[in-house]
C-alpha positions as CSV (number, residue, x, y, z in Angstrom):
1,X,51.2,65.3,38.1
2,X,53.7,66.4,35.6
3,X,52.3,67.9,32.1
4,X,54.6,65.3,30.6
5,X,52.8,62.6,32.2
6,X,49.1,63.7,31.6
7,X,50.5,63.6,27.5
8,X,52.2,60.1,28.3
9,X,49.1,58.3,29.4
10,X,47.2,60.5,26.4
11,X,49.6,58.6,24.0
12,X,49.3,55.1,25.6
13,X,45.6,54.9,25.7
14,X,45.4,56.4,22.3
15,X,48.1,53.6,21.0
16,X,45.4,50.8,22.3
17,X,41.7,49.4,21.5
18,X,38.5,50.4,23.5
19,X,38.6,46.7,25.1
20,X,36.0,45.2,27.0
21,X,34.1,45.6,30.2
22,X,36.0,43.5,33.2
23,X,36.2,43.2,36.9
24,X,38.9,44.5,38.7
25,X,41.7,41.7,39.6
26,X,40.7,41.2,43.4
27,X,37.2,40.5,42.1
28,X,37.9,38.1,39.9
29,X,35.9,35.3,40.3
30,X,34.7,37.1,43.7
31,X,31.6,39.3,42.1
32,X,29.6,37.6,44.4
33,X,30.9,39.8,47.3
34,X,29.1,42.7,45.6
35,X,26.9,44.6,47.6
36,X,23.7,45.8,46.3
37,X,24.0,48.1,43.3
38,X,24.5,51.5,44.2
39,X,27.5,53.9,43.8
40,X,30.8,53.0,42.7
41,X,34.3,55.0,42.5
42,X,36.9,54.0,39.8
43,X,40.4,55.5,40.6
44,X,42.7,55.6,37.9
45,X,39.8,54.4,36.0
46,X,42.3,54.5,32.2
47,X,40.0,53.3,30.0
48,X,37.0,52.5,31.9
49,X,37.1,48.5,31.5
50,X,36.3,48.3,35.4
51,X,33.5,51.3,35.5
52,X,31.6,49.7,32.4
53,X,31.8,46.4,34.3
54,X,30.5,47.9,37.7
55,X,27.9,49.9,35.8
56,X,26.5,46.8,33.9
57,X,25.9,45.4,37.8
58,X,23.7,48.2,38.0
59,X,26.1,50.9,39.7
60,X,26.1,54.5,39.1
61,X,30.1,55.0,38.8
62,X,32.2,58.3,39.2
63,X,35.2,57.2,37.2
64,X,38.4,59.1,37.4
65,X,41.4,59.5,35.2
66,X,44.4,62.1,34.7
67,X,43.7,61.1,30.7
68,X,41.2,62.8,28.6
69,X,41.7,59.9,25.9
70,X,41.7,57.1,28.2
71,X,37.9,58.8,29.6
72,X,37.2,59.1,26.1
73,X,38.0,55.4,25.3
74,X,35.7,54.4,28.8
75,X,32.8,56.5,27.3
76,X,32.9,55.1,24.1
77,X,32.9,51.2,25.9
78,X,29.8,52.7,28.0
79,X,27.9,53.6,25.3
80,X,28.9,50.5,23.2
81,X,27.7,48.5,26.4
82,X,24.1,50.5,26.8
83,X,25.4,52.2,30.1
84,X,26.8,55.4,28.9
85,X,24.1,56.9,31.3
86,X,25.2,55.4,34.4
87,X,28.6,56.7,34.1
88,X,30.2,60.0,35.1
89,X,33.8,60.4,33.5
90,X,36.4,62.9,35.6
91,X,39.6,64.0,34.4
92,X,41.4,65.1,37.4
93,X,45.1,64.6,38.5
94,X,44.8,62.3,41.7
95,X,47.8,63.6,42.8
96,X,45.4,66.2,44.2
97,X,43.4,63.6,46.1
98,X,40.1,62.4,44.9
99,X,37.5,64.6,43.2
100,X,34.1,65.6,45.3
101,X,31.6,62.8,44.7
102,X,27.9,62.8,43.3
103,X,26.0,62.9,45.9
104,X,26.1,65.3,49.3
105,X,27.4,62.8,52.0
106,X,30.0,61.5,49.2
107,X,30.0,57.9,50.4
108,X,30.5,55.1,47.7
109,X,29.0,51.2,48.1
110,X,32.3,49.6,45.7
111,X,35.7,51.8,45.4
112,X,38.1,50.4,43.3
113,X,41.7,51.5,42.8
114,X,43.2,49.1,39.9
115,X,47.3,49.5,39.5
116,X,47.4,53.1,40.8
117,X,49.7,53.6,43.3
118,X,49.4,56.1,45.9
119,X,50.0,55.7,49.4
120,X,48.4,59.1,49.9
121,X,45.5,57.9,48.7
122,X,44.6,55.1,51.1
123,X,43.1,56.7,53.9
124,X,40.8,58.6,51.5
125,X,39.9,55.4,49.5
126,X,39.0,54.0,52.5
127,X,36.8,57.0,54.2
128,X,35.1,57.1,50.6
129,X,33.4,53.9,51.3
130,X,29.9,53.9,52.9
131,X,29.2,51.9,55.8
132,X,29.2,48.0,54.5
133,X,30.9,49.6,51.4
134,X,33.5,47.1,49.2
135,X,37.0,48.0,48.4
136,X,39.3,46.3,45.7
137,X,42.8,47.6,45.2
138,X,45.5,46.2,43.6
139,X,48.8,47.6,42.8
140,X,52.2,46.5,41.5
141,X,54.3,44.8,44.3
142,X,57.8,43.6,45.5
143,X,56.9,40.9,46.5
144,X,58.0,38.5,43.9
145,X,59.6,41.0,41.7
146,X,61.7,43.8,41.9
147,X,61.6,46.7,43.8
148,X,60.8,50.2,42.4
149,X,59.2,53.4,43.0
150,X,55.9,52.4,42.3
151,X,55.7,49.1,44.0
152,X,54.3,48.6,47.1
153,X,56.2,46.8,49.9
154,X,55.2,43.2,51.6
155,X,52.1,44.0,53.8
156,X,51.6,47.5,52.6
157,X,48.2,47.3,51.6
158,X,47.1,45.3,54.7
159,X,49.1,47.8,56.9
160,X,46.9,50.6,55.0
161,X,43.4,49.1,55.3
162,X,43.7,47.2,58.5
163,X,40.7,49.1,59.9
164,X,38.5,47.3,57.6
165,X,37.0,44.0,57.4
166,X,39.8,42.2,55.2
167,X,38.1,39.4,52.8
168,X,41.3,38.4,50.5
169,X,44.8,39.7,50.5
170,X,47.1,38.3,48.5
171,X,50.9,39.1,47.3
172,X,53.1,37.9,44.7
173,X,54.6,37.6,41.1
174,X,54.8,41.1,41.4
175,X,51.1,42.2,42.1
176,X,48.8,42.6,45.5
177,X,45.3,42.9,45.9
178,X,43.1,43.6,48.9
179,X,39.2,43.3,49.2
180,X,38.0,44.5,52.2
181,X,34.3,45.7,53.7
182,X,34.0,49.1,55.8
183,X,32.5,47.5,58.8
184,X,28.7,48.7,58.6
């Protein structure tokens, strides 16, 4: 990722509040498909709404973000929220893949990947997951909207993560989200 745009998410986190903890869009209303607290990844984490959520369910969460002052906003949430502890904050440039995890075999129980966009990135996402492991991704979409660079086509995300157990897909008004299980 370009210098320029590290500096450009610096300046829109900085230009907003802390916020609050809350789940990612293809769990909403769906935290009951949780598995059992363990490990979480948060790609693209920004301001760590969706790793202080995770972490108040009892996960342990690697949260990642290009943005030092979106990290900085998450870890300020955390330690508003009690869970500062439960929360590793990475800056890394995802354009690079994902960062090494916590613990030696690197598998994660929830991965999440909330509006980041990076078709590179799906196989990975998915290999991250443990066995029984949940993903939630969503991402800007065609479908119902316009087209653009950063939008993903109709079926993209189900052509991606077809391997696994798909619980919800759904596409329209310009979003998609996909929750889906690694087969355990």
């Amino acid at each position: 990722m370009a210098g320029s745009d590290r500096q450009r998410w610096d300046s829109r986190h900085a230009a907003v509040s802390v916020g609050e903890p809350m789940p990612p869009s293809a769990l909403l209303g769906r935290a009951d498909v949780l598995p059992s607290p363990g490990r979480a990844l948060d790609v693209a984490c920004g301001r760590g709404a969706v790793a202080v959520w995770l972490a108040l369910r009892g996960f342990v969460v690697d949260a990642v973000d290009v943005s030092a002052t979106g990290l900085a906003g998450g870890a300020e949430l955390a330690e508003r929220h009690g869970v500062g502890e439960r929360i590793r904050w990475v800056r890394a440039d995802l354009d690079g893949g994902l960062p090494a995890g916590r613990d030696p075999d690197g598998g994660y129980d929830v991965v999440v990947c909330q509006r980041f966009r990076e078709p590179a990135l799906y196989p990975p996402l998915a290999a991250a997951l443990r066995p029984g492991g949940l993903l939630a991704v969503t991402v800007l979409s065609e479908v119902g909207d316009e087209g653009g660079r950063f939008r993903a086509a109709p079926g993209e995300l189900l052509a991606a993560f077809g391997d696994l157990d798909v619980l919800d897909h759904v596409e329209g008004d310009g979003e998609a989200s996909l929750l889906a299980r690694r087969t355990p």
